[in-house]
N, C-alpha and C positions, 0 to 999 in steps of 0.2 A: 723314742718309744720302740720297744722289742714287738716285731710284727708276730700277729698271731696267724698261722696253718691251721685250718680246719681239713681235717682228712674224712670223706665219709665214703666209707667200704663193705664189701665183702666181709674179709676177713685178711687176716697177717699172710705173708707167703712172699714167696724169694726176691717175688718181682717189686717187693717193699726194702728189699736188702738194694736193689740197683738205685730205688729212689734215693734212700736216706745216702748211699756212696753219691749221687749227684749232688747232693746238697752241700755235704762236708768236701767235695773237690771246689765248689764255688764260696764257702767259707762259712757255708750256715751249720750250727750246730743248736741243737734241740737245750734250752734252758739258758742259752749263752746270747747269742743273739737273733734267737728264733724260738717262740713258741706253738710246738705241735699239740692240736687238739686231734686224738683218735677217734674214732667211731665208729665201731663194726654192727655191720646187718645180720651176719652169722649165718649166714645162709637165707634169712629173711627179709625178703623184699617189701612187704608192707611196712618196716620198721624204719624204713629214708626217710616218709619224711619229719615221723617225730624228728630222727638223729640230723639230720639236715636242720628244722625250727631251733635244734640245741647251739647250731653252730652259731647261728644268723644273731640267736638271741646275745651270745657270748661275741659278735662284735666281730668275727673273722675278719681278716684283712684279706684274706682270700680262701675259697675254699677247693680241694682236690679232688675229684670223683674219679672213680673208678670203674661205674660200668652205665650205661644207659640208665638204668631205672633210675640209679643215685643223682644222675646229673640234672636229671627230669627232675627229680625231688627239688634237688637245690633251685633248679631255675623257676619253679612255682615258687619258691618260697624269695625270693630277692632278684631286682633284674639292676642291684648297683654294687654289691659286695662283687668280685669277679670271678668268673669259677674257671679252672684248668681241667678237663677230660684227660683221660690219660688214654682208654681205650674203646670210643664209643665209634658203633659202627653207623652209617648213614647220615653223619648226623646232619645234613643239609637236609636230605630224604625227610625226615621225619620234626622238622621243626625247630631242631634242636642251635642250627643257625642259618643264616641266610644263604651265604655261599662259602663252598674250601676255602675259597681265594682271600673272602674278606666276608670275616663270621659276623660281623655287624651289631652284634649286642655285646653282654657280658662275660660269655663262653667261648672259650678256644681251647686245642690243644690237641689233642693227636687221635687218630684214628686206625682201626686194626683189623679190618676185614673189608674183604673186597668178594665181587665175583670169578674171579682166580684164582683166591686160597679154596674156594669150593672145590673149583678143579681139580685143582693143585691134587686134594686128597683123595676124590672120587680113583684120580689116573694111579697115584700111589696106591692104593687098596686092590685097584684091579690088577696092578704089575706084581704085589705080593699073593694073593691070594686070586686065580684066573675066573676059578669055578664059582666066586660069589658073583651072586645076581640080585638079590633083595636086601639094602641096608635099612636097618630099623635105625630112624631118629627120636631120639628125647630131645623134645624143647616145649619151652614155656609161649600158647600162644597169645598170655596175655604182653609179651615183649614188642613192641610193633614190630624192634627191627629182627627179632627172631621170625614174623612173617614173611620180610623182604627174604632173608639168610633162607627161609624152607623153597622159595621159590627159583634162589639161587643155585643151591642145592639140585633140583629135579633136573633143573635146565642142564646142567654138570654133568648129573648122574646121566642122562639119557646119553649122552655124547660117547659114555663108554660104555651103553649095554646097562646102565645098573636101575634097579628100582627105587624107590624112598618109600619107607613104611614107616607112616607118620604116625606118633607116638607121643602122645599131649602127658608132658609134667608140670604142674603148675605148684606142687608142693610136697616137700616130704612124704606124706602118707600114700602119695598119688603112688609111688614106686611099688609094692607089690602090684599093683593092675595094671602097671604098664608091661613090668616083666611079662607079665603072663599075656599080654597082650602080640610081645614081642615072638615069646613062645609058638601062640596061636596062630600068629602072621607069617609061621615059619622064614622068620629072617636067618640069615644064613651069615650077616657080620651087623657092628653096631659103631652107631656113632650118637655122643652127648655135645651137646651146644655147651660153649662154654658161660654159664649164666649162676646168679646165685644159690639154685638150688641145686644144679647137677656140681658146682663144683665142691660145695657142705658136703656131698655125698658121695664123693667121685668114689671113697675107696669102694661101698655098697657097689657101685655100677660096674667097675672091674671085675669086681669077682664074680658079678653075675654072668659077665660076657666068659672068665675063663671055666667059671662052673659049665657055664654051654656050651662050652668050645667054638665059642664067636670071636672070630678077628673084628678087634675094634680099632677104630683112627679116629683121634682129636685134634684139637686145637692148641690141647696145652700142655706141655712139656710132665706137667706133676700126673698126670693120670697113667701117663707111660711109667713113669719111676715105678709107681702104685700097683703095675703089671698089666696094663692096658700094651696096646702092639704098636703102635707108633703115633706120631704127632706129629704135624705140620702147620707152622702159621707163625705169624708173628712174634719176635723176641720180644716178653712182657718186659723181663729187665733188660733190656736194651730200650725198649722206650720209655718206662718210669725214669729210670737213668740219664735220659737226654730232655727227660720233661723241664727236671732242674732248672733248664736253659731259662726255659718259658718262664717258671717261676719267677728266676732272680728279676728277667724283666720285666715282669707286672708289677714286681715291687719296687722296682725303680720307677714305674710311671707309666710304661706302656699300656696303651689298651688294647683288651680283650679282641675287639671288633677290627681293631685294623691286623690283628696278627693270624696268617694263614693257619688252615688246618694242617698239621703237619703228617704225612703218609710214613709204611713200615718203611726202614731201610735194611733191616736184619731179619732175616726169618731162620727159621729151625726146622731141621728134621730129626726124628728122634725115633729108635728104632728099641724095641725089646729084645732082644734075640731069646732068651731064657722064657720068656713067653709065645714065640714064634713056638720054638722048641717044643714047649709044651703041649700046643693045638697043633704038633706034626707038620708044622710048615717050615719048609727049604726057603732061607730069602735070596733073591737071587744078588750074586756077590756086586752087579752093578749097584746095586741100592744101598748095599750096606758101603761100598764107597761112596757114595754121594751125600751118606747122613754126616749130620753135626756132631750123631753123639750115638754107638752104639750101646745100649746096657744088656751086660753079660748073665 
C-alpha cells in the first residue's frame, strides 16, 4: 500500500524545493510510491486545524508540519498518526514533547531557534549599522514560542546596547497600526519574526522598513531577496532536506518518541548590499566576507 504524506503549512517556498530533493534522493516520488497531501494556511493561522482534521480524516500515514502553530493543530487532533516538525522552536519548552533527547509521544523532528541566533543578529545589526539603538519587533503574541523568542530577544539586545520595541501583529489588517506604531516609537531598524502572518506579508514589511530607511535583520533568507538588509538563522532548506531522513524512518517503523530532536547544522548569512546602498550604509568588508551569500 502506497504511503500517504500529509503536509500542513504556511505556504509553497524553496525550503519545500530541499524537501521534495530529500525525498527523491531516498527514492520516494509523489504519485509513484508516495502519496503527497498539501495544505496551505496562506498566511492563516486559525485555518490548521480545519487543514490538520482534513489530514487525520484522509488516513495520513504521517503527517509534516512546518511551524508551531501547525504542529499544535495536528497534535490536538491525533496522538497515534505520527507527525515530523520540521522547524519548531521550544518544543520541549512549550508541551510540544517531553524531552530533545527522547520526544516521547507522536512528534519528532527538528528544531530552529535558539537563544544564539537572537544574538547572533542583535551583534550583526549593531556591527552593520553602530548608531541604531531602538529595534522595533513584529510578532504574534498569541505564538507561546514567539513569547519565549521576545524574551530571548531583550536579553540579546541588552548585551549590545540595543532596545526592543515591541510590536504585536496578530493579523493582516493589524499592519497599518503597527507601522505607525513603529513610526511613533521612533525605532531606528526593524525586525519580523518569522511566523505565518509576517511571512504572507514579508514583501508589505520590506518596503515599509526601505520606505523609512530602517535597517532591518531576519531570520529568513526570502525577505533579504525581497530587499530586507540581511538575515541570519538557520538553513530552512538544509533542514526540510535532511528531514527526509526522519521520514523514510518513521516509515519503516520507527518511533516518533524514541527519535531525538534534531538541532541546525547549517546556518545563513545573507546580506543586501543594493539595499545597504540604498539606506546609505557602508557594510564593513569583514561582514561581507563572512556572509553565505551577498545580493547585489
Amino acid at each position: 500500500m502506497v504511503p500517504r504524506i500529509g503536509v500542513l503549512a504556511n505556504s509553497e517556498s524553496a525550503a519545500w524545493d530541499g524537501f521534495r530533493r530529500g525525498l527523491l534522493e531516498l527514492g520516494y516520488v509523489d504519485g509513484r510510491n508516495v502519496t503527497m497531501e498539501w495544505r496551505w494556511a496562506d498566511g492563516k493561522a486559525d485555518r490548521y486545524p480545519a487543514l490538520a482534521a482534513e489530514l487525520v480524516q484522509l488516513k495520513a500515514d504521517l503527517i509534516v508540519t512546518s511551524s508551531t502553530p501547525a504542529t499544535l493543530a495536528a497534535k490536538q487532533l491525533t496522538s497515534s498518526i505520527p507527525i515530523l516538525m520540521l522547524n519548531s522552536a521550544y518544543p520541549d519548552k512549550i508541551g510540544l514533547v517531553e524531552s530533545l533527547a527522547r520526544p516521547g509521544g507522536n512528534i519528532t523532528g527538528f528544531s530552529n531557534v535558539g537563544p544564539e541566533l537572537a544574538g547572533k543578529r542583535q551583534q550583526l545589526l549593531k556591527e552593520m549599522v553602530p548608531k541604531v539603538s531602538r529595534v522595533a519587533l513584529l510578532w504574534n503574541p498569541a505564538n507561546p514560542l514567539e513569547v519565549m523568542g521576545l524574551r530571548d530577544m531583550q536579553a540579546a539586545a541588552a548585551v549590545v546596547g540595543l532596545e526592543i520595541l515591541s510590536i504585536e501583529v496578530r493579523a493582516p489588517e493589524d499592519f497599518p497600526a503597527a507601522f505607525a506604531a513603529v513610526t511613533a516609537g521612533r525605532a531606528d531598524a526593524l525586525h519580523a519574526n518569522v511566523n505565518p502572518v509576517n511571512t504572507r506579508n514579508y514583501q508589505l514589511i520590506v518596503d515599509f522598513a526601505l520606505k523609512n530607511r530602517l535597517p532591518s535583520g531576519f531570520e529568513e533568507r526570502s525577505f533579504v531577496v525581497a530587499g530586507g538588509l540581511f538575515s541570519y538563522g538557520s538553513s530552512f532548506i538544509d533542514t526540510y532536506q535532511r528531514s527526509a531522513i526522519y521520514l523514510d524512518k518513521i516509515l519503516k517503523g520507527a518511533k516518533p518518541a524514541d527519535m531525538p530532536i534534531q538541532q541546525p547544522t547549517k546556518f545563513e548569512f545573507v546580506i543586501n548590499l543594493k539595499t545597504a546602498k540604498a539606506l546609505g550604509l557602508t557594510i564593513p568588508q569583514s561582514l561581507l566576507l563572512r556572509a553565505d551569500e551577498v545580493i547585489q
